[in-house]
N, C-alpha and C positions, 0 to 999 in steps of 0.2 A: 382452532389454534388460539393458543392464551393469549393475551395481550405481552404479556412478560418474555414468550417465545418468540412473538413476530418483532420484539424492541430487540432482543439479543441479534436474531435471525439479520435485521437490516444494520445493524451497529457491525456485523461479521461478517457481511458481503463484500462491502471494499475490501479488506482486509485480507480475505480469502484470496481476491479477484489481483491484488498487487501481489501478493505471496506467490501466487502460479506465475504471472507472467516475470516477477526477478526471479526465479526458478529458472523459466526459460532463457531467459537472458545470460543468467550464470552456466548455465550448462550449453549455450553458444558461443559464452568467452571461454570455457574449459576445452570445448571440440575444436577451438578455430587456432590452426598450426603458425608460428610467427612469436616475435616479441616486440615490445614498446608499440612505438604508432604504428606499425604495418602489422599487428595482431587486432590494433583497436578498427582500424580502417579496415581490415578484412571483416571483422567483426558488425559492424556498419553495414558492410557491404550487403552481409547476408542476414539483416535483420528481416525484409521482407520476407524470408522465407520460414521465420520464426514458429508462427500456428505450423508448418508443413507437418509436424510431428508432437499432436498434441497428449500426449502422453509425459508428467509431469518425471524429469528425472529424480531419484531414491539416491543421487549419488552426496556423500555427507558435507561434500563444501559448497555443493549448490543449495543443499538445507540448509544451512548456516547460512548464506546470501541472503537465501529469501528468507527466511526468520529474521535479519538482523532488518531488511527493508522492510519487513513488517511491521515489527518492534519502535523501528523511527516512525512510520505513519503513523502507528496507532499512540506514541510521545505524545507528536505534533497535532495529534485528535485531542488528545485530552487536555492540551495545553491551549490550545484554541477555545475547547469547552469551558476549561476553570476562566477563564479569563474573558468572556462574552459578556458583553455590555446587555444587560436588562433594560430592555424597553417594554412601555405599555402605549398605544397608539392613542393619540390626542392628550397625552400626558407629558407632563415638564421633563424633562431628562433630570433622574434623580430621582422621582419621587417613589417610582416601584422598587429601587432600593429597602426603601421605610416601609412598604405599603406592609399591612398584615395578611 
């Protein structure tokens, strides 16, 4: 395995891994009968039973859920990235900014 494939492969695992489960989730608030709080608290209810049927739903507004919660983790990834403080250990804060 490349180095470039296992850096994609671990960058795509979160990523994958919240996409399934808002999948699931959006396709337990599409199956759970009710509205307002007693749709959301039914829904609650039967979170535990979530994995029971681990087969991701194809249906197109639980794709859109889980794409859009992806789309925000992976924002709030790269946004956290561009924005990380460079440090070098036993060095002044600032200097591995300059360093060459």
């Amino acid at each position: 395995m490349t180095p470039t494939l296992k850096k994609h492969l671990l960058y795509a695992a979160p990523l994958l891994i919240f996409f399934y489960i808002a999948n699931l989730i959006a396709k337990q608030w599409r199956l759970t009968a009710g509205s307002g709080l007693i749709r959301l608290s039914a829904m609650l209810a039967a979170l535990p039973h979530l994995f029971q049927n681990p087969i991701p739903s194809l249906h197109p507004a639980d794709l859109l859920f889980a794409l859009l919660c992806a789309g925000i983790l992976l924002a709030v990834l790269a946004y956290k990235a561009k924005n990380a403080k460079k440090f070098r250990p036993d060095v002044e804060y600032g200097s591995a900014r300059w360093s060459a």
